[in-house]
C-alpha positions as CSV (number, residue, x, y, z in Angstrom):
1,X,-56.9,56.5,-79.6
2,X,-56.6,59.8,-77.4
3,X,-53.2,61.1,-76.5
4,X,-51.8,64.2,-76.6
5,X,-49.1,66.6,-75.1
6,X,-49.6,69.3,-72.6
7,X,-48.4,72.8,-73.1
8,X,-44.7,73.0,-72.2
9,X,-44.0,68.8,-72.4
10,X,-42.5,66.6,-74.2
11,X,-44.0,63.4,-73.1
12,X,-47.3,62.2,-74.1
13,X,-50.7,62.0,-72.4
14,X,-53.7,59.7,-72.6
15,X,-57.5,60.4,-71.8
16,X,-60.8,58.8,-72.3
17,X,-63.7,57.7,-70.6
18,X,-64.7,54.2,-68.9
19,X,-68.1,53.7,-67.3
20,X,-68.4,57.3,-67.2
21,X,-64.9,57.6,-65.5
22,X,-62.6,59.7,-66.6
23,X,-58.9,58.2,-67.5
24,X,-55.9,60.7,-67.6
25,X,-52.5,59.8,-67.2
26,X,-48.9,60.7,-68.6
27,X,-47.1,57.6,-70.7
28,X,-43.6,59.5,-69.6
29,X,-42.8,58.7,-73.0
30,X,-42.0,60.7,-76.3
31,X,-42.5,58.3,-78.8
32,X,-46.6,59.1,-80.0
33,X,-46.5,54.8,-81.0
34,X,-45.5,53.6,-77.7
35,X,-48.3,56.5,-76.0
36,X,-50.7,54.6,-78.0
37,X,-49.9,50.8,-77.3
38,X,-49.9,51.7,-73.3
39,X,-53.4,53.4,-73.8
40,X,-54.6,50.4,-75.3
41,X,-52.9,48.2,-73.0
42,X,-54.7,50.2,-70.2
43,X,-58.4,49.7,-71.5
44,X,-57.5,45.6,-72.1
45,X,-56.4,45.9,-68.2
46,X,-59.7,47.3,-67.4
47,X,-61.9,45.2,-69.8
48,X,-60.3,42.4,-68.2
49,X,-61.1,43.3,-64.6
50,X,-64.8,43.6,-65.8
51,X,-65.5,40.2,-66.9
52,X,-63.0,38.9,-63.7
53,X,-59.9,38.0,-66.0
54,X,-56.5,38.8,-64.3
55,X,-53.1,39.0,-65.3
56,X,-51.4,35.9,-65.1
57,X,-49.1,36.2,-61.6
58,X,-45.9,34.9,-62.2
59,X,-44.7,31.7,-60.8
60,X,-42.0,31.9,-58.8
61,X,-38.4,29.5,-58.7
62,X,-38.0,26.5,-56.4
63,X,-35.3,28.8,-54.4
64,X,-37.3,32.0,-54.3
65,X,-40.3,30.3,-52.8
66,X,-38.1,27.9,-50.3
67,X,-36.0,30.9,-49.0
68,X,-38.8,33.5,-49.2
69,X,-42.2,31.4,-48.2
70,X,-41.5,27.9,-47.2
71,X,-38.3,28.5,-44.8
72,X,-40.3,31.2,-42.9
73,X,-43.1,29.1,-42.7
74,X,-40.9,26.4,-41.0
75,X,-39.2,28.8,-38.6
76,X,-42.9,29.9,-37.3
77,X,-44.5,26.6,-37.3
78,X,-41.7,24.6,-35.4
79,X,-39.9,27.3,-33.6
80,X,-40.2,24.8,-30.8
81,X,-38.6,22.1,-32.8
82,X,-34.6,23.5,-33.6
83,X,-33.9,19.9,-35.3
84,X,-36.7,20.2,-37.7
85,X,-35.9,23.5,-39.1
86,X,-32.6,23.0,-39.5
87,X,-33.3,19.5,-41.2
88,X,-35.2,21.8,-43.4
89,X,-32.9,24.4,-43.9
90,X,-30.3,21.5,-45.1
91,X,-32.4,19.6,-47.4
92,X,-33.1,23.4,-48.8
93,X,-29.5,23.9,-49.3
94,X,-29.2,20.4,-50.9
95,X,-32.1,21.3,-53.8
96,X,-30.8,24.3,-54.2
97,X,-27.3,23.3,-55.0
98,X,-28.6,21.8,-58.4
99,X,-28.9,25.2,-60.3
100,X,-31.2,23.7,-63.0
101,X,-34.1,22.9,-60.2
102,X,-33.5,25.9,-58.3
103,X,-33.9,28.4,-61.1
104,X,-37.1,27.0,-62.8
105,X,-40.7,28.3,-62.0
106,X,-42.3,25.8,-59.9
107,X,-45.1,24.9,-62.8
108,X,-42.1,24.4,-64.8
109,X,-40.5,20.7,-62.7
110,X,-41.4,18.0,-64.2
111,X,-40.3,14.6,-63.6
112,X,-37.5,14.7,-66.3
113,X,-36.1,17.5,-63.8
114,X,-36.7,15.8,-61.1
115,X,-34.6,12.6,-62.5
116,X,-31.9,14.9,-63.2
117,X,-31.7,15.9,-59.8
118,X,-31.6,12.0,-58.0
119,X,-28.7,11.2,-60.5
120,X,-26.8,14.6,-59.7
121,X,-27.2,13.7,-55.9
122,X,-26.4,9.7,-56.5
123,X,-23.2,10.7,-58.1
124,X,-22.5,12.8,-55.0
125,X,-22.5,9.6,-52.9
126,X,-26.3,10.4,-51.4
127,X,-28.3,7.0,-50.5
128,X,-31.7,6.6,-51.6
129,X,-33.0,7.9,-47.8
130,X,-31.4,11.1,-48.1
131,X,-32.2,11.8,-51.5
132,X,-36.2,10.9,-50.7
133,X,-36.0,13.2,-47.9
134,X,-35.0,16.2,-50.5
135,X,-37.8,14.9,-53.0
136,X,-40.2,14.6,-50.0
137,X,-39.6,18.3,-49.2
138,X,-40.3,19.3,-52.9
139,X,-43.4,17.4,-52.5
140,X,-44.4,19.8,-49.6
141,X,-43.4,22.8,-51.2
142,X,-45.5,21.8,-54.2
143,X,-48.4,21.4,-51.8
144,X,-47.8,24.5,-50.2
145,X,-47.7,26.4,-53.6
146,X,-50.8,25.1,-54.4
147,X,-52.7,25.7,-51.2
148,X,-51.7,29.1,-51.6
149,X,-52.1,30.2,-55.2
150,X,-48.5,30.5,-55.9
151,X,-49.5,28.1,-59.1
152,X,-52.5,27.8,-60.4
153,X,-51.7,25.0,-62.6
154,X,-51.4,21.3,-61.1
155,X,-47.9,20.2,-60.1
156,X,-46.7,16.6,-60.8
157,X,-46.9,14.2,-58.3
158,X,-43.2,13.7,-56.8
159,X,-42.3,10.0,-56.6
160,X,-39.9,8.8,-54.2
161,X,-37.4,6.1,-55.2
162,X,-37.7,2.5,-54.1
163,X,-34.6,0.7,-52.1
164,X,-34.6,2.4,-49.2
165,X,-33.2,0.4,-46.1
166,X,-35.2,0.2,-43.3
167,X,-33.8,0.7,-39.8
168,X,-36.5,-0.2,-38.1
169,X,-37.0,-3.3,-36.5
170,X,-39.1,-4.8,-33.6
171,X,-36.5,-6.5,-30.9
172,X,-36.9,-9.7,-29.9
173,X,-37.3,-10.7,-26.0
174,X,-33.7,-12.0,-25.9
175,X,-32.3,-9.2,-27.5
176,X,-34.2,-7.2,-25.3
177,X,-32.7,-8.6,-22.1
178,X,-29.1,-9.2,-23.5
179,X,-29.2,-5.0,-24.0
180,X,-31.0,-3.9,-20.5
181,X,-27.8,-6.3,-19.3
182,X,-25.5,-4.6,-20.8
183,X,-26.7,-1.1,-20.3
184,X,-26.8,-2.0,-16.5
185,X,-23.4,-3.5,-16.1
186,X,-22.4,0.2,-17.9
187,X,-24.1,1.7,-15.0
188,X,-22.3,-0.2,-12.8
189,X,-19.0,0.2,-14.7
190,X,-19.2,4.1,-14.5
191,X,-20.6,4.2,-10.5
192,X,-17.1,2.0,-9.7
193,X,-15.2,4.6,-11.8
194,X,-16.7,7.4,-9.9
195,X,-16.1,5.5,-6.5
196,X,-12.0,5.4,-7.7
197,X,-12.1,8.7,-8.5
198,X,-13.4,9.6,-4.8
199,X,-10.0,8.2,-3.8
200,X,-7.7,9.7,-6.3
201,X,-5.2,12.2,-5.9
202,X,-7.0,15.0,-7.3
203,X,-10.3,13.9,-4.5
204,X,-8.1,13.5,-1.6
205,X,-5.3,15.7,-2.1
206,X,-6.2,18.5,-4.6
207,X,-9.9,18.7,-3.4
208,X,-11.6,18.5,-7.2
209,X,-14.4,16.4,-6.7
210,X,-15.8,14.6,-9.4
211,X,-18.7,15.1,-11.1
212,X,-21.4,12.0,-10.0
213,X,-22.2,10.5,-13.4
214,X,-25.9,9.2,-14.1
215,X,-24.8,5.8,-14.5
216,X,-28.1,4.6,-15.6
217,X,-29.8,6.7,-17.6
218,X,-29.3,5.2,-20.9
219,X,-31.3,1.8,-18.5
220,X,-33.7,3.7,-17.5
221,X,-34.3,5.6,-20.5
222,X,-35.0,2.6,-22.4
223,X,-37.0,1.3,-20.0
224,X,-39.4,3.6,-20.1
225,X,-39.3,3.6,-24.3
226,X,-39.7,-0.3,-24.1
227,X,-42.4,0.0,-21.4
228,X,-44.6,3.3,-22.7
229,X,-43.8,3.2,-26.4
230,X,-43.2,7.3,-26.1
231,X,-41.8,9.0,-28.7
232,X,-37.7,9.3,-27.6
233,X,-38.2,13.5,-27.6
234,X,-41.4,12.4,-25.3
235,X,-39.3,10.5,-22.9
236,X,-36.2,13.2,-23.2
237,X,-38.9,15.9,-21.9
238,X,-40.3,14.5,-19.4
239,X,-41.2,16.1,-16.0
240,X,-42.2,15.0,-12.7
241,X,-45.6,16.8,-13.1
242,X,-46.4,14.6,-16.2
243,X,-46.2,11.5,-13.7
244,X,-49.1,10.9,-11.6
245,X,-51.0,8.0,-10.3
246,X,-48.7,5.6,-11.5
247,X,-49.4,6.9,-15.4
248,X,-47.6,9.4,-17.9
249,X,-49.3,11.9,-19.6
250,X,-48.3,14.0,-22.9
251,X,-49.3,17.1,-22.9
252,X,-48.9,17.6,-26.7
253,X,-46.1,16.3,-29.0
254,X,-46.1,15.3,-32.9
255,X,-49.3,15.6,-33.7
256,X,-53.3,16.3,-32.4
257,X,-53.6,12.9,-31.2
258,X,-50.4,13.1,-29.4
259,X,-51.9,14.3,-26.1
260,X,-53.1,10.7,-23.9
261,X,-52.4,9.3,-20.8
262,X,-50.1,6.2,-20.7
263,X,-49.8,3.7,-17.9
264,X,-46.9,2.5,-16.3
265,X,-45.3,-1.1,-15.9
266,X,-44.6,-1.2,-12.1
267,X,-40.3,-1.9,-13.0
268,X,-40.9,1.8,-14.6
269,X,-43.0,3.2,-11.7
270,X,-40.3,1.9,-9.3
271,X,-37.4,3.2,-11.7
272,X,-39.0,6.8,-11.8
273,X,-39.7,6.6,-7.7
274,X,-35.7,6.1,-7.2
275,X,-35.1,9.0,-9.9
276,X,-37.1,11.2,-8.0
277,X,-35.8,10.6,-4.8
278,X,-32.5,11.6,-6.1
279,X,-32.9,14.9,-8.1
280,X,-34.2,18.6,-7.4
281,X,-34.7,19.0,-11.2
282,X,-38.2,19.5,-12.8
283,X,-37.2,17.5,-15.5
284,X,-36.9,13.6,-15.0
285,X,-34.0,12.8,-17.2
286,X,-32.0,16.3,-16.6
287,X,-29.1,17.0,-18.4
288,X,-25.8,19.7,-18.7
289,X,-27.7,20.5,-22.3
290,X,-29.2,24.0,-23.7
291,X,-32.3,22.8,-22.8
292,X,-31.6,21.4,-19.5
293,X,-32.5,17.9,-20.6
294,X,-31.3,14.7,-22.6
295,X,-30.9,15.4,-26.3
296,X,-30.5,12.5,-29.0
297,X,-26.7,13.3,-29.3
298,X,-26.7,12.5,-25.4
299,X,-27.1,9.0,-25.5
300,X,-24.9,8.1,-29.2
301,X,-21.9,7.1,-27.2
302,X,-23.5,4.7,-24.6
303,X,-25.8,3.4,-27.0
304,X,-23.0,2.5,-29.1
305,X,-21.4,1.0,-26.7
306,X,-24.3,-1.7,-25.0
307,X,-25.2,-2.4,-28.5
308,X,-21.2,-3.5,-28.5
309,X,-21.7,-5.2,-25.0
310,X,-24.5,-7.2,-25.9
311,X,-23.8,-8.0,-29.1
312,X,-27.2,-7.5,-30.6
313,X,-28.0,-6.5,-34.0
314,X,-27.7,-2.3,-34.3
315,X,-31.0,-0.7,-34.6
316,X,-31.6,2.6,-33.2
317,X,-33.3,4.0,-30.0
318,X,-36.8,4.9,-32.2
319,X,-37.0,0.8,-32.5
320,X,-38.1,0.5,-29.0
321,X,-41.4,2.5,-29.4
322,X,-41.9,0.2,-32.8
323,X,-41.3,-2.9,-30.5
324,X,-43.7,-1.5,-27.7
325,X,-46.6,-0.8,-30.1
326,X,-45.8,-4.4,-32.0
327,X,-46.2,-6.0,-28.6
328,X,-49.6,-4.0,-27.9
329,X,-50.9,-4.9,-31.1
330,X,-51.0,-8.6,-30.0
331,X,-52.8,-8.4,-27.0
332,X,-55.0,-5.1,-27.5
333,X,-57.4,-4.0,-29.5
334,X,-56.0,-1.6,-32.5
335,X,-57.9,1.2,-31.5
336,X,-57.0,1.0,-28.0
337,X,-52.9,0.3,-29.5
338,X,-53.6,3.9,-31.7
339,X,-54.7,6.1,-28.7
340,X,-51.5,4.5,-26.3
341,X,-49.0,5.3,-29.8
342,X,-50.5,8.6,-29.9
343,X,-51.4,8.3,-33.6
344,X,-54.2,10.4,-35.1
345,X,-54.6,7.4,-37.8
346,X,-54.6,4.0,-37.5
347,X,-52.9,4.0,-40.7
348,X,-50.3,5.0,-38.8
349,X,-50.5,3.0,-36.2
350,X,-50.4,-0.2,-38.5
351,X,-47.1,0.8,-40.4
352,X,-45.1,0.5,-36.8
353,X,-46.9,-2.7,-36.1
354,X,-44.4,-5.9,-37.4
355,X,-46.3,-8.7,-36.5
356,X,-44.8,-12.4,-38.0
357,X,-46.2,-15.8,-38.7
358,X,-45.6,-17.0,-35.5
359,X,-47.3,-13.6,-34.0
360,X,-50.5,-14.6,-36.2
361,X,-50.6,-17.9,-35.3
362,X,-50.4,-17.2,-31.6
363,X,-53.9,-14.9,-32.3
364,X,-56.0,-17.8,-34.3
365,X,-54.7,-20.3,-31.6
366,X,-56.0,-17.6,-28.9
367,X,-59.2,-16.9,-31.3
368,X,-59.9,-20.7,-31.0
369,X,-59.7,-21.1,-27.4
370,X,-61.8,-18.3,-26.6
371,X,-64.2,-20.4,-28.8
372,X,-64.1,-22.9,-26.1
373,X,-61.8,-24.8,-28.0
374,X,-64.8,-26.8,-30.1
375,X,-62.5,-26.5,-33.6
376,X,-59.3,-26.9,-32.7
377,X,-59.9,-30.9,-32.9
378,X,-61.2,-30.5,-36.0
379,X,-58.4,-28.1,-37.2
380,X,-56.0,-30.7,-35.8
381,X,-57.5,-33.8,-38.0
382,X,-57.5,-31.3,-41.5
383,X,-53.7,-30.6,-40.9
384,X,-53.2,-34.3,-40.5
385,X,-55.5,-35.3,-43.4
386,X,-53.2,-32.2,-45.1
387,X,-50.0,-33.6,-44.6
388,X,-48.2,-35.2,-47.1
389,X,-47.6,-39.4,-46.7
């Protein structure tokens, strides 16, 4: 060991030599002992460096990393999607109302942890959807950690918890009419309202015209969604420059593969035509929102309400593209169903695909005929010889 005091101080110094170096520094401290451990603690520090060992960086909390490296990350990424960072910033606020997750180091969750957490949010009244949304966000921030040497251990895998509910659902071609009939005789509720209202008092005699509803968007909306299987915010941002040659094209959406060219049913073509001919807008469904189009919120009400009408099971607007890319599947080849959907996987593709017995009947009976038909009369005579006496 080396340390000593300069003239005139009272703290101690330390010098010595490393790979013909020299090492001087003041320990700002008075106490020769201490001098000595933080002289020896310096050489370790550069005998480490040598041979490539490193201080172990620290590990930070679930909270410090969310609010200081995910959330940011989120705000850059999808600054063009509002709804996704602040479903973010929520679920954020949920994990980090359970202090005991929050405060550990992230190499220090295990599934115990974990556990602890679903129970505190299942005795808060959460359903298993919401609470796999929150574990599904730990999942990415353990991903994110990893990817970029926050940890350098492995993280456990994050499970999600079975018995979520579904709301998706393929509609049948009944309930499919009995809604587009309900939705349009809401159209033509509102249009009569707004022609009364051209004859009211405050019309005629107070000269406040009313505002022309657009009695059928929620129609026409789902229309298109049953028709082109887009994506609703798709849909909700269309333009007329996206239209062309009878044929909608996505410029970019959800993902890489999102970006494809869809063709039209000619009741859609002649739908948008009328739209057009009606509106100075550049968007096609154009709306009194901050974005000067139809949001998700804009269509609860009438939604509600034609689902009430027609007296169809609920399911959500979402369960039109599911039904559109169902009815692909049975007539097109999956690949052909993938690039329509605007899936980069077919894995994808195949989880928004509910196809039936009946639907896979249909296909072998199809299979057989484009055969020629030369087995179905032996298929025929093995279900009879099947069947019981």
């Amino acid at each position: 060991m080396a340390v000593y005091k300069q003239p005139k101080s009272k703290n101690w110094w330390y010098k010595f030599t490393w790979n013909g170096e020299p090492i001087r520094e003041s320990t700002k401290q008075t106490n020769k002992r201490v001098a000595e451990q933080m002289e020896a603690a310096h050489r370790t520090s550069l005998a480490k460096g040598e041979v490539g060992i490193r201080d172990k960086k620290p590990v930070p909390t679930l909270a410090k990393f969310a609010e200081d490296k995910f959330l940011p990350f989120v705000r850059s990424t999808k600054a063009e999607k509002p709804r996704t960072i602040t479903f973010y910033e929520t679920t954020v606020g949920n994990l980090k109302s359970f202090g005991k997750l929050a405060r550990l180091p992230l190499d220090r969750i295990n599934s115990e942890v974990l556990g602890e957490f679903v129970a505190y949010r299942q005795t808060a009244g959460m359903k298993v959807s919401t609470i796999n949304r929150e574990l599904a966000t730990v999942r990415r921030i353990f991903h994110l950690a990893q990817e970029w040497g926050d940890v350098t251990t492995w993280l456990p895998r994050v499970r999600l918890n079975p018995g979520e509910n579904s709301r998706l659902r393929v509609l049948s071609v009944l309930e499919e009419d009995a809604y587009l009939k309900a939705a349009t005789d809401l159209g033509r509720a509102q249009e009569r309202d707004y022609e009364h209202s051209l004859k009211g008092i405050r019309a005629t005699l107070r000269g406040e015209e009313p505002i022309k509803p657009d009695a059928y968007l929620l129609l026409h909306i789902a229309t298109v969604l049953l028709e082109c299987g887009l994506r609703p915010d798709e849909c909700y941002r269309l333009k007329w420059d996206q239209i062309l040659d009878s044929a909608i094209t996505i410029h970019d959406g959800k993902g890489k593969g999102s970006k494809r060219r869809v063709p039209c049913a000619q009741r859609v073509i002649g739908m948008l035509e009328m739209r057009r001919a009606e509106t100075t807008s550049e968007w096609v469904f154009r709306r009194d929102t901050a974005s000067g189009h139809v949001e998700a919120s804009t269509l609860k009400k009438q939604h509600a309400a034609t689902i009430k009408a027609s007296e169809v099971s609920p399911f959500v607007i979402y369960d039109f593209r599911h039904t559109r890319i169902t009815r692909w599947a049975k007539v097109l080849p999956l690949p052909v169903v993938q690039r329509l959907a605007g899936h980069t996987d077919i894995g994808t593709t195949m989880r928004y695909v509910h196809l039936n017995d009946d639907d896979v009947r249909a296909a072998m009976a199809k299979e057989q005929e484009g055969k020629g038909g030369h087995t179905s009369r032996h298929t025929e005579q093995d279900a009879a010889s099947a069947a019981p006496n």
